[in-house]
N, C-alpha and C positions, 0 to 999 in steps of 0.2 A: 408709750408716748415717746416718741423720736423728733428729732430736730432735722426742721426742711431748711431748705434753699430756696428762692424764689422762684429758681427755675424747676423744682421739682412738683409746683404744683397743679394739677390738672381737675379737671370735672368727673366728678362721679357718678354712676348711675344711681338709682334708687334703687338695688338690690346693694348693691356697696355700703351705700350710708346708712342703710338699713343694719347690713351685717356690722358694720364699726358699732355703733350702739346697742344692735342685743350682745355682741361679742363686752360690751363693758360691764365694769363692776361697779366704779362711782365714775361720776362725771362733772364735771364742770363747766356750765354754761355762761359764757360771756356775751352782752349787750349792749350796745350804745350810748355813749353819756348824753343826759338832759332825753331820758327814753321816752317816749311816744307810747300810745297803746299798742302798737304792734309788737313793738318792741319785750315792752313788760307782758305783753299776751302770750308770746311767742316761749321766751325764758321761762314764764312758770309755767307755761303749756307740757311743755317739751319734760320740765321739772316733774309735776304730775304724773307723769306718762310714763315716765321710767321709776318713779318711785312705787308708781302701782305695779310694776314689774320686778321689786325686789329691791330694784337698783338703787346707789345712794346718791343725790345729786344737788346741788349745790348753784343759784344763781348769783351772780355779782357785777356790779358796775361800777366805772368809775366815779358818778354821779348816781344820788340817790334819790328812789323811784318819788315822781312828784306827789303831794296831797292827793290829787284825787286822783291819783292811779293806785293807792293804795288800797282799795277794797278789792282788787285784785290778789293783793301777796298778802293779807290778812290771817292770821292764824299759820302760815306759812313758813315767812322768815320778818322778822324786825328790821334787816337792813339787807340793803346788798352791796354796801361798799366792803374793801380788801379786807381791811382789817378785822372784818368781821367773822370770816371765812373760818369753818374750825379747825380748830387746830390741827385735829387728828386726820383731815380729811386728805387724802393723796390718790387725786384723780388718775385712772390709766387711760380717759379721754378729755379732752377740752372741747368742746363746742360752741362758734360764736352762731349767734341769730339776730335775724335784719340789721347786720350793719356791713356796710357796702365797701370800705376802707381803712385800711390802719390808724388813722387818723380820728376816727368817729368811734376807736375803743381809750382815746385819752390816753393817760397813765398806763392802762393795761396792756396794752402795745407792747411796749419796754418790758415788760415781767414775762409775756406768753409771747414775744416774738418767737419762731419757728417752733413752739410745741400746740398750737393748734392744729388739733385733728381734722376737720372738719369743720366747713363754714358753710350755714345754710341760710338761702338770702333768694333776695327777686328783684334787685335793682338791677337792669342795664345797664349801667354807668357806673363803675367804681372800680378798686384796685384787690383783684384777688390776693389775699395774702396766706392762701391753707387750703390743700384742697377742697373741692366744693361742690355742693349738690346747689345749682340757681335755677330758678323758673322766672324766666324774667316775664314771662306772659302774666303771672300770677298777680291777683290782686295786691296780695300782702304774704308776708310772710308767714300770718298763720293758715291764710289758704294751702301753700308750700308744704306747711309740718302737714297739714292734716292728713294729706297720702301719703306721706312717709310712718306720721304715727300708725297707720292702720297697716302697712307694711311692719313694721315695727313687731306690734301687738302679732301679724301672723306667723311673723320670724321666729318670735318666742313659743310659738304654741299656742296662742292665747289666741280668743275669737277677737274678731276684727272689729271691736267696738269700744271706744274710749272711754273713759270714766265723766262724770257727771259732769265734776268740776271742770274738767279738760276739756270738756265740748264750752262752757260757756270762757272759757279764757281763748279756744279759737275764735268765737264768735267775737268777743273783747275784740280781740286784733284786726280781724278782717273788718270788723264796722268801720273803726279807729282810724284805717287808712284808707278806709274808699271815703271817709267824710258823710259816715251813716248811707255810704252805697248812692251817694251822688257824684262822685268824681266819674272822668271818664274809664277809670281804671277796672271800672266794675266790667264784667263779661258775665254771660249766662252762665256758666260754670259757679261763680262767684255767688250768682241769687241759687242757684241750686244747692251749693253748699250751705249756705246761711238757711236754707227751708230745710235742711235736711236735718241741722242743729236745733232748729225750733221745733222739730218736730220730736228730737227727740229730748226736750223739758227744758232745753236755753230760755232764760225770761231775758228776752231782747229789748222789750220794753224797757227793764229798768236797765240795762247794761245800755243801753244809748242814753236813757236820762243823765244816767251817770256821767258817762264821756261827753253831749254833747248839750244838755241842759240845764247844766249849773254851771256858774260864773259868780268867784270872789268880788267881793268888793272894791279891792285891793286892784285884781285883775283888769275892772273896768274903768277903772279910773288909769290903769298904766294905759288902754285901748285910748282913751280921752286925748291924754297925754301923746302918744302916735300920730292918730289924728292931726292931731294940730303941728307936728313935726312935718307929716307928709309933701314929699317935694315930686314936683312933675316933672316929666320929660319926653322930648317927641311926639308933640303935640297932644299929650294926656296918654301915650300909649304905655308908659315906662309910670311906674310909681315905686317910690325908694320911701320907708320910714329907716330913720334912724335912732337909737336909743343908746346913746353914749352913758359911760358910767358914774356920771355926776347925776343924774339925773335919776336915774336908777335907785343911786344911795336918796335922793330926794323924796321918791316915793316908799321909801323901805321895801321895793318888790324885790321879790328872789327870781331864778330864769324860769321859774314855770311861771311867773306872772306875765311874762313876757312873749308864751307860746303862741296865744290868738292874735298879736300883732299882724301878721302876715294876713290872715283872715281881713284885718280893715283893710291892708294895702289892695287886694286883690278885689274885692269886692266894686267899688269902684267902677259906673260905667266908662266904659271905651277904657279901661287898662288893659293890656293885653299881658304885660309881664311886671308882675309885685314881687321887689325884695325889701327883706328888712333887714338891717345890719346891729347889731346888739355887741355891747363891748361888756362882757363878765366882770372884768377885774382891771385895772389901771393900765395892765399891759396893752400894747397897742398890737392886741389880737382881738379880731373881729369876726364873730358868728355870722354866717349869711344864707338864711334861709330862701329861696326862691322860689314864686311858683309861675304857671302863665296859662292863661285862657285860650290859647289856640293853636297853631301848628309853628309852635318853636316850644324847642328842646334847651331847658332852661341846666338841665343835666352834663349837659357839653361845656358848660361854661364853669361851673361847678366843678368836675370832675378837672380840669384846667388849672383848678386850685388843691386838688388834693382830695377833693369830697367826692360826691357822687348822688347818684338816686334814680329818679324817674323821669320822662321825657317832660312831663308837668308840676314837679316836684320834686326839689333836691335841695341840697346843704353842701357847704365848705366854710373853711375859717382862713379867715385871711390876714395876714402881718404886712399892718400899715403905718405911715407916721401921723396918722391922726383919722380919725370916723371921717370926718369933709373926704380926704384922699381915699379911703376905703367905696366910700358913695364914686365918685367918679371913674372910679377902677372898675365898678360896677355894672356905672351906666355905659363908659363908654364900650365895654366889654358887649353887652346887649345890644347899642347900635349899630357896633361891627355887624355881627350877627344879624342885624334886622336888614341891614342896606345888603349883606351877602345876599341874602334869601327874595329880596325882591330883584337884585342883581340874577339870581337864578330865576327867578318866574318872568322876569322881562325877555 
């Protein structure tokens, strides 16, 4: 494990990132804070895969995995925050998965700046910081691993088929980020790989009940709450919730109570682009999740702030002197954007 420079780093082919991880001993996989299923799919995917190979490896995040992404990392590991990490463990690779920018590994950043080996991901948009295998075509980043894993697995010798558990944590992640395979992100690739999972023993059924059919209490009542914040703009095309930290502490929700907000903002007929801006902690740093319905790239604007993601789907945090001024930083960010694009179609 060596330390880079920014400008040392470049794209690797899939025979490279292949040989970086059969060539390793123990590994270390880093993921995204406030992780997603693809996220946590990805990390104990990848985790699996080489542990069936001998290998010793290790997941961790700055933020620890939500309630109900835990039947994922079950019998696993207990936690994957730092501190957890054992002691003994002295990685000769580091690996981050689906996270698009230095920014979106929190705390970790600072500890693993230049000894990331290898960063495997599929967002468009964001700031490479370690060499990197991307498929930005890809659904999700566990479509990404899955031909790397089976690269992997031939590298070592081993027949080209994954273990149980590791086909339904691809599956986990791929569902996770197409939105159970209704996003536009899906491609026939994507249903082919997902039939090719079930077909060989993924119970998809309950691995979407899980991801997409249960809802806390707590949860829907924070969604109520949103709701009733939601604020319009341009003529119903723009929709912004806000969920400041007073309010937050009012409901005792934690940030994964907080995930499906964007779900209400977007849902909404004639919105074309839903953000919701979430304040964690007192600080006046602001979480901005965005998505949008149709041909604008909400990722450009995102990525403007440090974040990154998908043309219909991204994230950044933003440092403001109050949520009101974060909202408006927001929108008018988006209007720019909207008057460019019918300035180009005119």
């Amino acid at each position: 494990m060596t330390e880079n420079t920014i400008t040392d780093f470049h794209a690797l082919s899939v025979a490279e990132a292949k040989d970086l991880l059969c060539h390793s001993r123990s590994v270390l996989i880093l993921f995204h804070i406030n992780p997603d299923g693809d996220a946590v799919g990805s990390a104990f995917a990848l985790r699996g895969a080489l542990t069936s190979l001998g290998k010793r490896a290790w997941c961790v995040c700055a933020t620890e995995v939500p309630e109900r992404l835990l039947f994922a990392t079950s019998g696993v590991q207990t936690s994957v925050l730092p501190e957890n990490i054992p002691a003994d463990l002295e990685p000769d690779v580091i690996v981050s998965v689906d996270t698009a920018s230095p920014s979106q590994l929190g705390t970790l950043y600072e500890v693993y700046k230049g000894k990331i080996d290898l960063m495997i991901d599929h967002h468009a948009k964001g700031t490479p910081y370690a060499n990197n295998y991307i498929i930005p075509e890809a659904s999700s980043c566990g479509e990404v691993l899955y031909s790397l894993l089976l690269e992997l697995f031939r590298g070592c010798g081993r027949k080209p088929a994954l273990p149980e558990g590791v086909n339904s944590l691809i599956y986990m992640a791929v569902s996770s980020d197409t939105g159970c395979f209704k996003y536009n992100n899906v491609s026939p690739s994507t249903h082919i790989l997902a039939a090719k999972l079930i077909e060989g023993g993924v119970n998809s059924s309950d691995i979407n009940h899980k991801l997409f059919g249960i809802k806390s209490l707590k949860q829907m009542q924070v969604e109520h709450a949103g709701f009733e914040r939601m604020n319009f703009y341009n003529g119903g095309r723009i929709a912004i919730i806000t969920f400041p930290y007073d309010l937050k502490n009012q409901y005792g929700a934690t940030d994964e109570n907080l995930e499906t907000l964007i779900d209400v903002a977007r849902c909404v007929k004639g919105v074309e682009v839903a953000a919701v801006i979430k304040q964690a902690t007192e600080e006046n740093r602001f979480r901005i999740s965005m998505r949008s319905s149709c041909d604008f790239d909400v990722s450009e604007i995102c990525a403007h702030y440090g974040g990154g993601g998908h043309t219909r789907a991204a994230g950044c945090t933003l440092v403001s002197d109050s949520i009101l001024a974060a909202e408006m930083t927001i929108v008018v960010a988006i209007e720019h954007k909207m008057q460019d694009m019918e300035n180009e179609e005119g």
